[in-house]
LUMNU-28059 format. One record per residue (C-alpha): residue number from 1; x, y, z. Coordinates in nm, 4 decimals. Each point is the difference from the previous one (the first is absolute). Example, Ala and Ser with C-alpha at 12.3 -4.5 7.8 and 13.67 -1.06 7.14 Angstrom:
! LUMNU-28059
+------+----------+----------+----------+
| keti |       c1 |       c2 |       c3 |
+------+----------+----------+----------+
|    1 |   1.2300 |  -0.4500 |   0.7800 |
|    2 |   0.1370 |   0.3440 |  -0.0660 |
+------+----------+----------+----------+
END
This chain:
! LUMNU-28059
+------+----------+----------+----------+
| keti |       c1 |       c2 |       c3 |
+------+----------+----------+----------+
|    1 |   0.0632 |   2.9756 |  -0.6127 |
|    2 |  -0.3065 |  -0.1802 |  -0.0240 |
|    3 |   0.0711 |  -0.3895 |   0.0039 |
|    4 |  -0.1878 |  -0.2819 |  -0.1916 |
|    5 |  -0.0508 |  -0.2475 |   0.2681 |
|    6 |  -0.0364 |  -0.3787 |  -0.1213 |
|    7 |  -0.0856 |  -0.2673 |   0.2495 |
|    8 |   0.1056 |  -0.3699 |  -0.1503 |
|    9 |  -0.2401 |  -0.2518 |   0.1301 |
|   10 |  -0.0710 |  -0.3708 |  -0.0371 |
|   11 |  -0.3040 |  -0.2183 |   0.1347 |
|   12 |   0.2872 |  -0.2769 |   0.0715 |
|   13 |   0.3543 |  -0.0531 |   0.0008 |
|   14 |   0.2686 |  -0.1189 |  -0.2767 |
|   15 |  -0.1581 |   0.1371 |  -0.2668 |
|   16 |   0.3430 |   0.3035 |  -0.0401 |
|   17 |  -0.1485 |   0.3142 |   0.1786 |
|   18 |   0.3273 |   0.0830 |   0.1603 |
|   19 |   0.2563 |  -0.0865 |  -0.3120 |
|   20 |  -0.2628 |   0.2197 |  -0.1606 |
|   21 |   0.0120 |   0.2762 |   0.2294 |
|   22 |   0.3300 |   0.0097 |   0.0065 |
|   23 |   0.0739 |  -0.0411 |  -0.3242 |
|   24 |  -0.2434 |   0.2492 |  -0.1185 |
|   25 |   0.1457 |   0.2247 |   0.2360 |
|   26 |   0.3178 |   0.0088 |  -0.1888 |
|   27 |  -0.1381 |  -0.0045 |  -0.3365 |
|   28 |  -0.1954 |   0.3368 |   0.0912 |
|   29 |   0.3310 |   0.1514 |   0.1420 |
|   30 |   0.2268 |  -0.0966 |  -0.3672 |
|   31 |  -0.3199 |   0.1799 |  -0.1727 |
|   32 |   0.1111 |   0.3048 |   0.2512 |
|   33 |  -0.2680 |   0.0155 |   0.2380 |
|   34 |   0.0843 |   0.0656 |   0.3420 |
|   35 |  -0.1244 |  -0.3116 |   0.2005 |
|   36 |  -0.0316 |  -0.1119 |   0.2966 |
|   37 |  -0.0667 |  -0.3975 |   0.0674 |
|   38 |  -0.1433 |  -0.1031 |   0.3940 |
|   39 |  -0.0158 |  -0.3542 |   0.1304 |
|   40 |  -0.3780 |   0.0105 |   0.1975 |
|   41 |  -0.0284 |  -0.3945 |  -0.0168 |
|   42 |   0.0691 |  -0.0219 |   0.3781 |
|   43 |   0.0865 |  -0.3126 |   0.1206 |
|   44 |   0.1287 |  -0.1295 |  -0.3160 |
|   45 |   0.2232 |   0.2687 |  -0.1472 |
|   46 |   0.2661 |  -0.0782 |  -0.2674 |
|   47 |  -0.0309 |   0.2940 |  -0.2097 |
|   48 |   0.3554 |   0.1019 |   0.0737 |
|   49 |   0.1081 |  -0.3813 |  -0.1671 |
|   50 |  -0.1612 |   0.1039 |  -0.3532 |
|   51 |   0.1990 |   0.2825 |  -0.0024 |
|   52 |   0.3238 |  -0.0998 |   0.0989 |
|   53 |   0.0233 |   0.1124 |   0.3137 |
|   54 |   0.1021 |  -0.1154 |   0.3272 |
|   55 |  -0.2270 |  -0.0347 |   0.3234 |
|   56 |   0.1909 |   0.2470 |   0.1847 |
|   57 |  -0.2619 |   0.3176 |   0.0037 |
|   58 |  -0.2156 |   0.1718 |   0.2675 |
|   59 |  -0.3286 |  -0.0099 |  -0.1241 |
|   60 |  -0.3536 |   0.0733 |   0.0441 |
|   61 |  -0.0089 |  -0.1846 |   0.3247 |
|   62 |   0.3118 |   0.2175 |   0.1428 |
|   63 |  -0.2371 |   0.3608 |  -0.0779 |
|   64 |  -0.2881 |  -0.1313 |   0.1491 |
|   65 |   0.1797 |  -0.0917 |   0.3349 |
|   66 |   0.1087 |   0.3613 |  -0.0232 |
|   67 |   0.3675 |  -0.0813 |  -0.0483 |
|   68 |  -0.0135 |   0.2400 |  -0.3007 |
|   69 |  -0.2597 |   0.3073 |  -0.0611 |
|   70 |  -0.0336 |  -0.0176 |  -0.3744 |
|   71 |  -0.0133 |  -0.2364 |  -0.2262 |
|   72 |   0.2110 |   0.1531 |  -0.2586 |
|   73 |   0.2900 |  -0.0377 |   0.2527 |
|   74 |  -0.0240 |  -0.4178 |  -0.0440 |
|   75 |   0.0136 |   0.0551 |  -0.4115 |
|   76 |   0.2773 |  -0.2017 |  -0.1398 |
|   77 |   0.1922 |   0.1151 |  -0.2758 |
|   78 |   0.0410 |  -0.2918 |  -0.2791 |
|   79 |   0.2908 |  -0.0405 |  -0.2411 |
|   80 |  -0.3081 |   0.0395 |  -0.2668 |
|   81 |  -0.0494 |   0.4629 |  -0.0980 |
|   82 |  -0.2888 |   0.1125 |   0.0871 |
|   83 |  -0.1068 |  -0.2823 |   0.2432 |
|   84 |  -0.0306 |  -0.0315 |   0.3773 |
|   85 |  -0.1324 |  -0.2632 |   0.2128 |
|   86 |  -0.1786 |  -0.0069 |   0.3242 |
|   87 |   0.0471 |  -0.3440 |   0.2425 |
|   88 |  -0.2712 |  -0.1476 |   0.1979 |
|   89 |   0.0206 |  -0.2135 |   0.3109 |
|   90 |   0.3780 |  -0.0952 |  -0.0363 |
|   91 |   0.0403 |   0.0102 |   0.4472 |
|   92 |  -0.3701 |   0.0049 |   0.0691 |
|   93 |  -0.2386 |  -0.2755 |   0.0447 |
|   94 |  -0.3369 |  -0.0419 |   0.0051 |
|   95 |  -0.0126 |   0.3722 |  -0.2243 |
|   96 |  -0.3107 |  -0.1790 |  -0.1656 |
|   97 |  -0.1797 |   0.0236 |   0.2995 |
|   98 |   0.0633 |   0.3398 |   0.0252 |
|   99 |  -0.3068 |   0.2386 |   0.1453 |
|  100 |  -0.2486 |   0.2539 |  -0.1434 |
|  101 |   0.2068 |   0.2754 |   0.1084 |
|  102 |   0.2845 |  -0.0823 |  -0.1639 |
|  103 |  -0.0904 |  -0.0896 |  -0.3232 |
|  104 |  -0.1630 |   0.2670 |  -0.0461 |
|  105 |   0.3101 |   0.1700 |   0.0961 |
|  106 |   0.1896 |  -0.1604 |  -0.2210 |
|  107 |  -0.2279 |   0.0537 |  -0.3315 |
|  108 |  -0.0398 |   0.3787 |   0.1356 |
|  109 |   0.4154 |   0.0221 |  -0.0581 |
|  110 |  -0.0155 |  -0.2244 |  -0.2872 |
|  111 |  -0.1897 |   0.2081 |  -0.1917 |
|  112 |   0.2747 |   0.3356 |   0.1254 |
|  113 |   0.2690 |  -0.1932 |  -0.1529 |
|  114 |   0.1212 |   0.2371 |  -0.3380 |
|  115 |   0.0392 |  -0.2263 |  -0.3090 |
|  116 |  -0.1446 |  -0.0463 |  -0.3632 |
|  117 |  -0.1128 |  -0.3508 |   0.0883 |
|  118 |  -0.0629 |  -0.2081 |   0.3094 |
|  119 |  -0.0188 |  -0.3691 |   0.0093 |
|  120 |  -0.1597 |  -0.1722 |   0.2620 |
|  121 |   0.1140 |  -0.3386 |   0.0136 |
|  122 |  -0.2838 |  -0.1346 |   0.2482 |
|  123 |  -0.1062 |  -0.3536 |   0.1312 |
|  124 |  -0.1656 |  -0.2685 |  -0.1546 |
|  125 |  -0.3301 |  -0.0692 |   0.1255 |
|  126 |  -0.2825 |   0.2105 |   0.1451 |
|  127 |   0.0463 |   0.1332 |   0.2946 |
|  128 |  -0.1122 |   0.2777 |   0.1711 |
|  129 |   0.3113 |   0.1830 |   0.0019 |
|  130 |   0.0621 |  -0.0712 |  -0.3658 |
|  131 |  -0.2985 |   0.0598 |  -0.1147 |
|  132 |   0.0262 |   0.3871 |   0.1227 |
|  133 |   0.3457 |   0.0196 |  -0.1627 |
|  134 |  -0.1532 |  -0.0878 |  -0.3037 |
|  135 |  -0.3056 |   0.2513 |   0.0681 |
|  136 |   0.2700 |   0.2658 |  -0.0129 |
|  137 |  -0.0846 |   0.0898 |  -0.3834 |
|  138 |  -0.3000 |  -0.0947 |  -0.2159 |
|  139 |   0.2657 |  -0.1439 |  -0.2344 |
|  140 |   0.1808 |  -0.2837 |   0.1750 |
|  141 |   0.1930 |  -0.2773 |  -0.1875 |
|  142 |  -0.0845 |  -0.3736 |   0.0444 |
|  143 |   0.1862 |  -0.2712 |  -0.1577 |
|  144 |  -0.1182 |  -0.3739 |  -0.0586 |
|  145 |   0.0404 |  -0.2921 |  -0.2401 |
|  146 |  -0.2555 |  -0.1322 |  -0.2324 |
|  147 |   0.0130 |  -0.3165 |   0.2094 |
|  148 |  -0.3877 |  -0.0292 |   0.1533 |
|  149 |   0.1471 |  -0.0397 |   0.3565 |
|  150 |   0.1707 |   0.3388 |  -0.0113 |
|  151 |  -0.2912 |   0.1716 |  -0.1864 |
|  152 |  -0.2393 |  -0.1196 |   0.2462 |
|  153 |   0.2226 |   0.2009 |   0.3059 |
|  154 |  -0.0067 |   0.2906 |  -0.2163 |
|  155 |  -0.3596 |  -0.0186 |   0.0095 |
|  156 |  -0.0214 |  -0.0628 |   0.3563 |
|  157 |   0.2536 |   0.3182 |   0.0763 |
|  158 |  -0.2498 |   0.2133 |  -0.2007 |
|  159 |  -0.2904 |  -0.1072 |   0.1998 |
|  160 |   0.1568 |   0.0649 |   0.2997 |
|  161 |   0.1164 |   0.3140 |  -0.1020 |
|  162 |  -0.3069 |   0.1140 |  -0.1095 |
|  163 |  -0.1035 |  -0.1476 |   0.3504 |
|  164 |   0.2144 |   0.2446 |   0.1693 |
|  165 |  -0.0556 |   0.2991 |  -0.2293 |
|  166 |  -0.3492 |  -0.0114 |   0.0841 |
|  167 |   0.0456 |  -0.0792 |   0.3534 |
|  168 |   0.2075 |   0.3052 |   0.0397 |
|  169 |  -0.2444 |   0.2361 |  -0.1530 |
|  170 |  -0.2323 |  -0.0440 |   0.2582 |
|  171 |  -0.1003 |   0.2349 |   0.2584 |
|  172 |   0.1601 |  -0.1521 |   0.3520 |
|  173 |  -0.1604 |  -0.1945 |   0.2554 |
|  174 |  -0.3149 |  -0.0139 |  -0.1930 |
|  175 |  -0.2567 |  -0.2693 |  -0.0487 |
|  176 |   0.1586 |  -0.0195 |  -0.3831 |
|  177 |   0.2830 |  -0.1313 |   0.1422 |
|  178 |  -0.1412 |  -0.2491 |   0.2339 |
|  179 |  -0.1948 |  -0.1397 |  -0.3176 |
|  180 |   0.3131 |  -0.0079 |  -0.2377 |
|  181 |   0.1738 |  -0.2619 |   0.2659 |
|  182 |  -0.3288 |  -0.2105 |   0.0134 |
|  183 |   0.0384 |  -0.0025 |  -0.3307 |
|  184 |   0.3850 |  -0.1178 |   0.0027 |
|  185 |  -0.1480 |  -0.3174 |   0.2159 |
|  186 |  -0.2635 |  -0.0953 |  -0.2381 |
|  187 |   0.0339 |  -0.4011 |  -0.0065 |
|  188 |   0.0932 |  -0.1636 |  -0.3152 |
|  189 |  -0.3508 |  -0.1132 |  -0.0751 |
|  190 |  -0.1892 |   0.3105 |   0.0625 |
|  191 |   0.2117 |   0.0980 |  -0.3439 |
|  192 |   0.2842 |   0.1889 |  -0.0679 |
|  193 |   0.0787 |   0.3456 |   0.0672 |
|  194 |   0.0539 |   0.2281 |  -0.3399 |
|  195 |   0.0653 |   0.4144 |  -0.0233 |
|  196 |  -0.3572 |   0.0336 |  -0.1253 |
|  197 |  -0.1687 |  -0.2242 |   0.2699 |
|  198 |   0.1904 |   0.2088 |   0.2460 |
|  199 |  -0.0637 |   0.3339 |  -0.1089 |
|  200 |  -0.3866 |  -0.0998 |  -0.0740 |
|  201 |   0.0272 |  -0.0705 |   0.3938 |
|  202 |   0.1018 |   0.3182 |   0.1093 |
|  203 |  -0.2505 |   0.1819 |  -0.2645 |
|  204 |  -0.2800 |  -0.1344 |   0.2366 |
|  205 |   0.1517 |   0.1735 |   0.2868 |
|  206 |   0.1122 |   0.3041 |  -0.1184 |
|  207 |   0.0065 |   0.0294 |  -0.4304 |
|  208 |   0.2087 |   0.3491 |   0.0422 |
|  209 |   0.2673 |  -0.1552 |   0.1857 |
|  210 |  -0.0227 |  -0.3697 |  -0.2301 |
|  211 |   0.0553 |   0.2699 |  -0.3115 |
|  212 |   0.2686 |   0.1500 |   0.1352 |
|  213 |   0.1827 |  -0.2761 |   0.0758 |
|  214 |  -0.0512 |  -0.1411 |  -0.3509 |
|  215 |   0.1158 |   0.2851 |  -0.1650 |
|  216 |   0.2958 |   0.0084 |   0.2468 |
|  217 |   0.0361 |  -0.3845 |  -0.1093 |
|  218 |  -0.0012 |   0.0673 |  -0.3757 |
|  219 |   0.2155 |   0.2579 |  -0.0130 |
|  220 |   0.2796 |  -0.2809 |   0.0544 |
|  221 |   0.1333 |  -0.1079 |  -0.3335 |
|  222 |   0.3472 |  -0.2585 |   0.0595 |
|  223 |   0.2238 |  -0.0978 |  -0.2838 |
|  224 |   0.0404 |  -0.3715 |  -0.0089 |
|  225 |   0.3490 |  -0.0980 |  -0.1715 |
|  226 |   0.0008 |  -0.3365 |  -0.1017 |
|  227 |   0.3370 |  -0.2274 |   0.0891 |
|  228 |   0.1515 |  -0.3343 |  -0.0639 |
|  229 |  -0.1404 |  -0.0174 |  -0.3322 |
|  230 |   0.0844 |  -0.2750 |  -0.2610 |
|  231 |  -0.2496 |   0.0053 |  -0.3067 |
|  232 |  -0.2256 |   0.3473 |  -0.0186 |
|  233 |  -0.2686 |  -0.2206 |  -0.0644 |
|  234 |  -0.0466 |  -0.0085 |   0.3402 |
|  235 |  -0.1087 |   0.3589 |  -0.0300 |
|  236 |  -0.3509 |  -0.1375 |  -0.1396 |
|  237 |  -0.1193 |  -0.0212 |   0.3634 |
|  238 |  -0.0139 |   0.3861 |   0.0257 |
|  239 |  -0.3539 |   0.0854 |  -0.1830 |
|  240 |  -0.1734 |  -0.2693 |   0.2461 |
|  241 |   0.2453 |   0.1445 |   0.3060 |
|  242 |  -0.0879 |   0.3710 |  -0.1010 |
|  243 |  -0.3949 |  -0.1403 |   0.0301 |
|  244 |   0.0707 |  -0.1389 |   0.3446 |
|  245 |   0.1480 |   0.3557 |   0.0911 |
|  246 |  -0.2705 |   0.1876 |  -0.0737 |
|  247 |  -0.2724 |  -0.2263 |   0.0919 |
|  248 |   0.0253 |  -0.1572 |   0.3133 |
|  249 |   0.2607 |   0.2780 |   0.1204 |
|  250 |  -0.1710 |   0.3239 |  -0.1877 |
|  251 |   0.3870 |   0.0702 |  -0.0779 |
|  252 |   0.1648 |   0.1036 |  -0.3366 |
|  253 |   0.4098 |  -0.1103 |   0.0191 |
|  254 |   0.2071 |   0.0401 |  -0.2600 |
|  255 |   0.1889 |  -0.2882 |  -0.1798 |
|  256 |   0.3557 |   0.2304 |   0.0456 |
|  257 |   0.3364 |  -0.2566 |  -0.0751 |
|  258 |   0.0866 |  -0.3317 |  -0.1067 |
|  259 |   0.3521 |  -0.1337 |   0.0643 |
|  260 |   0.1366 |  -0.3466 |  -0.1386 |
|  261 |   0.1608 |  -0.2505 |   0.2065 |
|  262 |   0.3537 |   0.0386 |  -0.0120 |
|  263 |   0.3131 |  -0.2445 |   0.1611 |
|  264 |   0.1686 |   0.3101 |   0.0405 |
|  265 |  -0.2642 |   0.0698 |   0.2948 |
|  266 |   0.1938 |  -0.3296 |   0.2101 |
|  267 |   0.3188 |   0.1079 |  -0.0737 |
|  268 |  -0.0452 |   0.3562 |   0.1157 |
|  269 |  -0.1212 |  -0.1585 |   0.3056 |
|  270 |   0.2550 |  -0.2372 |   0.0302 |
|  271 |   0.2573 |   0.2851 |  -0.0379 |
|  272 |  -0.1302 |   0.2022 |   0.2262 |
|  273 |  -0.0202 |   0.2763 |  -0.2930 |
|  274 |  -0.1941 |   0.2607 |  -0.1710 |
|  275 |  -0.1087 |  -0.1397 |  -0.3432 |
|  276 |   0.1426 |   0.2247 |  -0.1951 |
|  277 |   0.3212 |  -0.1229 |   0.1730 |
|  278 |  -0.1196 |  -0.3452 |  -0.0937 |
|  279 |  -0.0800 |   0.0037 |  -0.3388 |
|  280 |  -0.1025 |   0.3691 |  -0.1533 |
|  281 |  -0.1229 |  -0.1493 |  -0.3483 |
|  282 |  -0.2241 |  -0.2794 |   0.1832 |
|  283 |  -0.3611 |   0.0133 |  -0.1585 |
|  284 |  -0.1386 |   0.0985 |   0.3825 |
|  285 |   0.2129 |   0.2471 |   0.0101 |
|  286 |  -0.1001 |   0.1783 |  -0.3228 |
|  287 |  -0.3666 |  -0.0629 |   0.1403 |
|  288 |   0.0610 |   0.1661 |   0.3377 |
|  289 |   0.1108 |   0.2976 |  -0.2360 |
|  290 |  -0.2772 |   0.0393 |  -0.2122 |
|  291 |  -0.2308 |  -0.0545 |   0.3264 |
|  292 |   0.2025 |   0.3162 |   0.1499 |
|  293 |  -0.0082 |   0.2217 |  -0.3346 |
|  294 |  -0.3976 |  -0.1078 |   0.0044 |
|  295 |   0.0146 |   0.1472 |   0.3709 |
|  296 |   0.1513 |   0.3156 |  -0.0932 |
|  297 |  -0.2518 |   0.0880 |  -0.3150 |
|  298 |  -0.3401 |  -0.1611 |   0.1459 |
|  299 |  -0.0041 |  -0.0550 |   0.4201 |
|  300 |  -0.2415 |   0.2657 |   0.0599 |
|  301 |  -0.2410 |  -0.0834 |  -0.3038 |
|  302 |  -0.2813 |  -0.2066 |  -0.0394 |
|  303 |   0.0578 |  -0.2564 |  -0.2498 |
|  304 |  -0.2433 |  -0.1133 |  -0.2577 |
|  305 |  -0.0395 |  -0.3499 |  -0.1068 |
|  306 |   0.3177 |  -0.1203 |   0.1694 |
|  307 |  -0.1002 |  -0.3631 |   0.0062 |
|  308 |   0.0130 |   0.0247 |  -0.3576 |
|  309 |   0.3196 |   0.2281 |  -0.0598 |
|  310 |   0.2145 |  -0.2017 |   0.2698 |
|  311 |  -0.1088 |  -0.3640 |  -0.1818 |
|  312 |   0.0718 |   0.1281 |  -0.3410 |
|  313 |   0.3215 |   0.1835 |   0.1360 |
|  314 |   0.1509 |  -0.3118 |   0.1373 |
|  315 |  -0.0905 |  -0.2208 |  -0.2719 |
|  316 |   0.2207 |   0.2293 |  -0.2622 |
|  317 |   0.2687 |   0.0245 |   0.2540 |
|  318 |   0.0026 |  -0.4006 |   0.0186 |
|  319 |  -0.0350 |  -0.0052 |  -0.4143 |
|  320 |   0.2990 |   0.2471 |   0.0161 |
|  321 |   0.2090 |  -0.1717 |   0.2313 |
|  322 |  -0.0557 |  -0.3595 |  -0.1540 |
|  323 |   0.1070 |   0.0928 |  -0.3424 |
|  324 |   0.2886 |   0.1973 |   0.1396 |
|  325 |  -0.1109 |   0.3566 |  -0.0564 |
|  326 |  -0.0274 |   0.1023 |   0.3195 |
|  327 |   0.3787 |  -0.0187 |   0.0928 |
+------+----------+----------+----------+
END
């Protein structure tokens, strides 16, 4: 079985990544997909609370002491069909610190792991270590708010990803690579760093290699779900954002999910409870469903003109829901 892998990123934190995760997790499994859902944001892992569960798991951090061969001996089986769950550093600390070896350990039996669907529930932020998990598919998952803060760490996380990409496509111990960290450590006034600038860089050392490593680069196309959402209004940010993309990050995204702001999302928090547990007719619930039917029929294609589709999508869901048709 050949398994859909989906890394959920965000460039900061608060913005629902894991209540997403999770509960996209489950919504997958009631469409009956076999799923698996893994909490990679070491250091700061409450997957297991959106769910339902209780911290009482070996995890991640257990296999790569060696306390268990295989990873698919730490799956959990949930009280949801179809669903499993995989803990992270319940008993160990410092797991985000963890070295080269073993993370690529881990993503090596991560992607062994037999399912429909895995969920990557990683950390917020851009380090190294995340950054790779996220590198694990050219179709990752980020999720933001339209507020300009969190946009603005989205941005940054896609620099530095494309940072890393690039980096990593180099031949070792090369001249290339002593330039691209001399680049890193340009100074504020000597301008700022883009994809382009950095690529033009390497072209004067070796083009072959800078071509290869933008192709590499642009074969990366994320999904970028949109949370928190009051008024899809907001949503009229997206033809400037998909200009930014492309432009100063030579990157093509695509505008993938918008889900309301719901009450229902601080009570299934408070409760310690899945949301369907919550509050199954809740508004974000119904959007976590169409996001996972939308996974099901389109992951793996390109979309065209999503800005467009996504903004006109959510503002006849809104019409819908205001005049009481979409109950």
């Amino acid at each position: 079985m050949t398994s859909t892998i989906i890394p959920i990123a965000s460039g900061k934190g608060g913005v629902g990544k894991s209540f997403l995760a999770a509960n996209l997790a489950i919504a997958l499994a009631k469409l009956g997909k076999q799923v698996i859902v893994a909490d990679l944001d070491f250091g700061g892992s409450n997957l297991h609370t959106c769910l339902g569960l209780n911290n009482i798991y070996p995890g991640i951090g257990d296999f790569l002491r060696a306390r268990y061969p295989k990873l698919k001996d730490l799956l959990v089986t949930t009280d949801d069909q179809n669903l499993k769950f995989l803990a992270g550093d319940v008993r160990s600390p410092f797991l985000a610190n963890m070295h080269h070896a073993q993370k690529m350990r881990l993503i090596f039996n991560l992607k062994q792991l037999e399912c429909e669907y895995l969920l990557l529930d990683l950390g917020s932020g851009s380090a190294y270590n995340t950054l790779d998990y996220f590198g694990m598919t050219q179709l990752g998952m980020l999720v933001t708010t339209t507020e300009h803060t969190s946009i603005m760490n989205m941005l940054t996380f896609l620099k530095l990803f494309a940072f890393r990409v690039i980096e990593r496509s180099l031949p070792k111990n090369t001249f290339l690579e002593e330039k691209l960290r001399k680049s890193y450590n340009l100074s504020v006034k000597e301008g700022i760093l883009t994809v382009r600038n950095l690529l033009d860089e390497l072209a004067e050392i070796d083009k072959d290699v800078a071509e290869q490593a933008e192709q590499k680069w642009t074969s990366f196309r994320p999904r970028i779900v949109f949370n928190k959402c009051k008024d899809p209004n907001e949503l009229n940010l997206l033809p400037k954002l998909e200009k930014i993309l492309q432009h100063n990050l030579l990157l093509r995204a695509d505008f993938f999910g918008y889900l309301q702001g719901d009450p229902a999302v601080y009570i299934s928090f408070q409760q310690r409870k899945a949301l369907y547990k919550v509050n199954p007719t809740a508004e974000i619930s119904k959007d976590i469903y169409l996001l996972a039917d939308r996974i099901t029929r389109l992951w793996k294609k390109p979309l065209r003109n999503s800005s467009s589709l996504l903004l006109n999508n959510a503002k006849n869901m809104f019409e819908q829901r205001r005049s009481g048709l979409g109950n």
